[in-house]
VODO-94934 format. One record per atom (N, C-alpha, C): residue in one letter; x negated, y negated, z negated. Coordinates in steps of 0.2 Angstrom, whole numbers, padded with zeros to 4 digits, always signed. Layout:
REM residues N
AXYZ ...
REM end
This chain:
REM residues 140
X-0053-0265+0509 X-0048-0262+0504 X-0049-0267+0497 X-0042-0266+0494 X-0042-0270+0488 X-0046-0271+0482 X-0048-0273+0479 X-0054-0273+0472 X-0050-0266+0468 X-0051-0261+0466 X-0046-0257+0462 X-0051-0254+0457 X-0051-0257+0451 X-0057-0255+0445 X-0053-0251+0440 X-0057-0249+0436 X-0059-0242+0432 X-0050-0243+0426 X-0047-0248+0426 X-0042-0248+0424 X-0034-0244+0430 X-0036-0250+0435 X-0031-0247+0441 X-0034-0237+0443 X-0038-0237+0442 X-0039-0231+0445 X-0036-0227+0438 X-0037-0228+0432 X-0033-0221+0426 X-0027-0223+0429 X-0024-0228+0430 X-0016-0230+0429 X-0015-0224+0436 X-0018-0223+0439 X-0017-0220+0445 X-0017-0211+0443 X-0022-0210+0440 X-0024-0204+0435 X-0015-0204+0431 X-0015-0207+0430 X-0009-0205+0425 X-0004-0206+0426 X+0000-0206+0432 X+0004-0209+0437 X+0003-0200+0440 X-0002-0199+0443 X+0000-0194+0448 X+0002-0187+0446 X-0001-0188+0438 X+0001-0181+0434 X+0008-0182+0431 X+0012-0188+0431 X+0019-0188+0428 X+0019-0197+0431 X+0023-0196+0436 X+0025-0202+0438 X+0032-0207+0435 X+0031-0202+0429 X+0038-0204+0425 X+0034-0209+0419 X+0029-0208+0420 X+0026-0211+0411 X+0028-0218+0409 X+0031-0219+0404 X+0031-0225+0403 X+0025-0229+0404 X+0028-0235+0406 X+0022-0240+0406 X+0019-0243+0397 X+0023-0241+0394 X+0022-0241+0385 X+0016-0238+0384 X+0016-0231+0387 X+0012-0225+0386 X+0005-0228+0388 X+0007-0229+0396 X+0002-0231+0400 X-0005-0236+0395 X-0002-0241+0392 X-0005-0247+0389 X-0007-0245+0384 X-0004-0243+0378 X-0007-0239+0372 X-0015-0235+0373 X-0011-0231+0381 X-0020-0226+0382 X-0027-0231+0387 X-0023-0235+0387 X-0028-0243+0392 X-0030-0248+0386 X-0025-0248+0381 X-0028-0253+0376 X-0027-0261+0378 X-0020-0261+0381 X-0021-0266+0384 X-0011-0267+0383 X-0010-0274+0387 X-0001-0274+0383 X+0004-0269+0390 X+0009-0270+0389 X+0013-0266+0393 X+0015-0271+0400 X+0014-0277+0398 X+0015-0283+0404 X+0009-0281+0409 X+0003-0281+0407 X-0002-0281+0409 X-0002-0274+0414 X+0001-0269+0411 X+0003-0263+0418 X+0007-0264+0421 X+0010-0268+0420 X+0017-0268+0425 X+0016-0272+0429 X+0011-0276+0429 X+0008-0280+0434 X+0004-0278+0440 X+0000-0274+0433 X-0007-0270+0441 X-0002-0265+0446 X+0001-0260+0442 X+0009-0256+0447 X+0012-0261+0453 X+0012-0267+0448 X+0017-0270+0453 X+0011-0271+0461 X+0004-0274+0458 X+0000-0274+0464 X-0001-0268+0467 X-0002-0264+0464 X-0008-0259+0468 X+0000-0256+0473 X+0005-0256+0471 X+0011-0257+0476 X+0012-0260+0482 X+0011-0266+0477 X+0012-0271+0485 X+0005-0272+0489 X-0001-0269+0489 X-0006-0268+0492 X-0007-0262+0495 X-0001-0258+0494 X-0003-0250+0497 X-0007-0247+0496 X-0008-0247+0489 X-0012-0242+0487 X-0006-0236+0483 X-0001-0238+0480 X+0002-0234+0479 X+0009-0234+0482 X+0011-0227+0488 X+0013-0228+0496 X+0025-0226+0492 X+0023-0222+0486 X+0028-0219+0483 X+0028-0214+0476 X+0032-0216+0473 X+0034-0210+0467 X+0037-0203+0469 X+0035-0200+0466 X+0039-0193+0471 X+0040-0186+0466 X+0039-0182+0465 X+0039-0178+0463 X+0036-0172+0465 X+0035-0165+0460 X+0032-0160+0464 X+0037-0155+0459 X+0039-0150+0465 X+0043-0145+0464 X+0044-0139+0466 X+0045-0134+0461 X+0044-0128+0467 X+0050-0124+0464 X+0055-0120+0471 X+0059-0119+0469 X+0060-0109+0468 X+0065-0105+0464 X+0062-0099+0465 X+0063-0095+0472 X+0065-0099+0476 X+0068-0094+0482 X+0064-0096+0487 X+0060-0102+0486 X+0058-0106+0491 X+0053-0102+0494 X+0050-0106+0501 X+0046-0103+0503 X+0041-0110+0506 X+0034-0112+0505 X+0029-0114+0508 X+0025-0111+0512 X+0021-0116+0516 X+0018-0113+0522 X+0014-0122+0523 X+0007-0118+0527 X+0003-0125+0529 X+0002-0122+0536 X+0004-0127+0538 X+0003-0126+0549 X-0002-0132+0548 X-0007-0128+0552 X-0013-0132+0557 X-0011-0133+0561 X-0013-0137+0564 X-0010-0141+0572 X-0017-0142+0575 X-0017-0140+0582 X-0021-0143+0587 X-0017-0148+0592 X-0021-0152+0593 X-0014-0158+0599 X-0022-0161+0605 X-0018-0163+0609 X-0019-0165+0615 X-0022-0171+0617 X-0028-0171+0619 X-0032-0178+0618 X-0031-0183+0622 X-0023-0181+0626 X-0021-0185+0630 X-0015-0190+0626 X-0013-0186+0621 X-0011-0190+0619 X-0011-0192+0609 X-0012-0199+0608 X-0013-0200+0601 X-0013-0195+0596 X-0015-0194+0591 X-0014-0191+0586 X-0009-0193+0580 X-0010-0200+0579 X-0004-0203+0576 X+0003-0203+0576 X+0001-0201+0585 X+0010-0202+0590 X+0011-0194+0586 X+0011-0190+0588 X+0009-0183+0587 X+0011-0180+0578 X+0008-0184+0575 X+0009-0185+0568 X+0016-0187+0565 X+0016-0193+0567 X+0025-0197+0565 X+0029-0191+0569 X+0029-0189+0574 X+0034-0184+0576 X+0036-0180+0573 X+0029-0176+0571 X+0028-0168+0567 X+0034-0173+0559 X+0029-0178+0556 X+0033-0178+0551 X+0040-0181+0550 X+0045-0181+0555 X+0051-0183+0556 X+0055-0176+0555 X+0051-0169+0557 X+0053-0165+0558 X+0057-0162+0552 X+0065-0157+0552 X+0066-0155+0548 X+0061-0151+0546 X+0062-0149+0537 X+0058-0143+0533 X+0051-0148+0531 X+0048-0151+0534 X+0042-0154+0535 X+0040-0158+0529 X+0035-0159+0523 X+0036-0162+0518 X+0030-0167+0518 X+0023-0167+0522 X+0019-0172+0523 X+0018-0167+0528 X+0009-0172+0532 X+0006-0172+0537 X-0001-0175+0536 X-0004-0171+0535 X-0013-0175+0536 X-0016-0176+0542 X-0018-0180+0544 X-0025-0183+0549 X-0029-0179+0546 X-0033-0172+0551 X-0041-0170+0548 X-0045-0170+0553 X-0049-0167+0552 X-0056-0169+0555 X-0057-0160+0554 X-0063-0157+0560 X-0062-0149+0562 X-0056-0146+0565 X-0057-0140+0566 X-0054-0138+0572 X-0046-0141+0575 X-0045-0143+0567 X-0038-0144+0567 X-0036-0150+0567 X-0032-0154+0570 X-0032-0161+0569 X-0026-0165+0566 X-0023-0159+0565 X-0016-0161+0558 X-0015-0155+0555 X-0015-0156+0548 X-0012-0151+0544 X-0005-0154+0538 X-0002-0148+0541 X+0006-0151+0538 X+0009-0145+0534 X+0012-0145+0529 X+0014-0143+0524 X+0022-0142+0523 X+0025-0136+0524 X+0031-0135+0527 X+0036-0132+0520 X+0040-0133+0521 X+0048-0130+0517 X+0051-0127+0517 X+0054-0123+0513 X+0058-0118+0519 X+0063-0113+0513 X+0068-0112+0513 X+0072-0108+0509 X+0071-0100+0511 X+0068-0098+0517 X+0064-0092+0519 X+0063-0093+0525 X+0059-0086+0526 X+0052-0088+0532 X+0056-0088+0537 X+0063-0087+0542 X+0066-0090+0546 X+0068-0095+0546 X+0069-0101+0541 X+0069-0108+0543 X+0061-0110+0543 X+0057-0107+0540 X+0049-0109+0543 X+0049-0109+0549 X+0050-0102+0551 X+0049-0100+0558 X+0051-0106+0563 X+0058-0108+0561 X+0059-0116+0563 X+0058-0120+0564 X+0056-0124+0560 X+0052-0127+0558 X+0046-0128+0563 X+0042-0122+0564 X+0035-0121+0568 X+0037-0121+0575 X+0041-0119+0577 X+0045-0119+0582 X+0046-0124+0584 X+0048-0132+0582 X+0050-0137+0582 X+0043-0140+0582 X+0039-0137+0577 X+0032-0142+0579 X+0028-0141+0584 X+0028-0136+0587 X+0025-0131+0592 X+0029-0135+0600 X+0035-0136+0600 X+0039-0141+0606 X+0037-0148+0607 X+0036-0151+0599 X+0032-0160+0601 X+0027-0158+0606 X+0028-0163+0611 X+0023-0163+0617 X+0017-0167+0612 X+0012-0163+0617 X+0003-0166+0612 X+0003-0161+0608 X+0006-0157+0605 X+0006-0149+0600 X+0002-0147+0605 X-0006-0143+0606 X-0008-0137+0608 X-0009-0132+0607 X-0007-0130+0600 X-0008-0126+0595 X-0006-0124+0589 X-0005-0118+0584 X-0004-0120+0578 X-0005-0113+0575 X-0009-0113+0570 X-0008-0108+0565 X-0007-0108+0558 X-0004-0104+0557 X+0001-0106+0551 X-0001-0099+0543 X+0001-0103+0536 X-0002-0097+0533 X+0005-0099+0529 X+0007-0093+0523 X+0010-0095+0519 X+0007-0095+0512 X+0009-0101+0510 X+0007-0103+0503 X+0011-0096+0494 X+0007-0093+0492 X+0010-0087+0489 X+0012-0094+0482 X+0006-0094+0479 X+0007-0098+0474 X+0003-0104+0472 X+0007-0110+0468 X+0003-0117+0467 X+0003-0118+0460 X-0007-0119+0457 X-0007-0123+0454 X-0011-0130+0453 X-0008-0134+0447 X-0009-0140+0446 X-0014-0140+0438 
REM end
C-alpha cells in the first residue's frame, strides 16, 4: 500500500464528513497552500485510496435493510459479490469474515421492493443463504 501520512489521512477525515469541502478549507485546516491538496486528492485517487465521491442520504419514505449472505464455497465470493452488487435496490457490499461472508446494504422505497431486492439476491447461484434486518434509523 501507498505511503499515506498524517496529512493524507485528515484530508480523508474531512473529505468523508463533507465530500464537498473546498480544497481552500481543506489547506487553511492543514496549514498548508491549496496546490499542495489538490495534489495529494489528485494522488490518493489515482492510487486508490480514494475509490469515489458520493454522498449519504436518507429519504423520508425510504426504506433500508442489511442482508447477510451466506454463498457457496464452490464458488468465489468475489464472483458472488460483483453480482449481488449489480443488483437493482443494492447500494454497496462488504467481503466479511463470520458466519456471514457478504453483507450488503439495501434500498428500497418500501419493504416490497426490499423483498425484491432479497429475492433477486437469494437467486444469484453461490447465494446459500440470507438474513435480512431493517435499518429503523441512521446516525452519523
Amino acid at each position: 500500500m501507498a505511503d499515506v501520512d498524517e496529512n493524507d489521512q485528515r484530508i480523508l477525515e474531512i473529505l468523508k464528513k463533507n465530500a464537498r469541502t473546498p480544497y481552500t478549507l481543506i489547506a487553511k485546516d492543514l496549514k498548508v497552500s491549496e496546490a499542495a491538496i489538490r495534489k495529494r486528492i489528485e494522488k490518493l485517487i489515482r492510487i486508490g485510496i480514494i475509490k469515489r465521491f458520493t454522498i449519504d442520504y436518507e429519504l423520508a419514505n425510504e426504506v433500508k435493510a442489511i442482508v447477510m449472505v451466506k454463498s457457496s464455497p464452490q464458488i468465489p465470493t468475489p464472483e458472488i459479490s460483483k453480482k449481488i452488487a449489480k443488483t437493482q435496490g443494492v447500494e454497496v457490499v462488504y467481503e466479511t469474515t463470520g458466519d456471514y461472508d457478504i453483507i450488503v446494504v439495501v434500498r428500497g422505497t418500501n419493504i416490497s421492493s426490499i423483498n425484491r431486492t432479497i429475492d433477486e439476491i437469494r437467486s444469484i447461484q453461490g447465494v446459500m443463504g440470507t438474513n435480512s434486518t431493517i435499518i429503523l434509523r441512521t446516525w452519523f
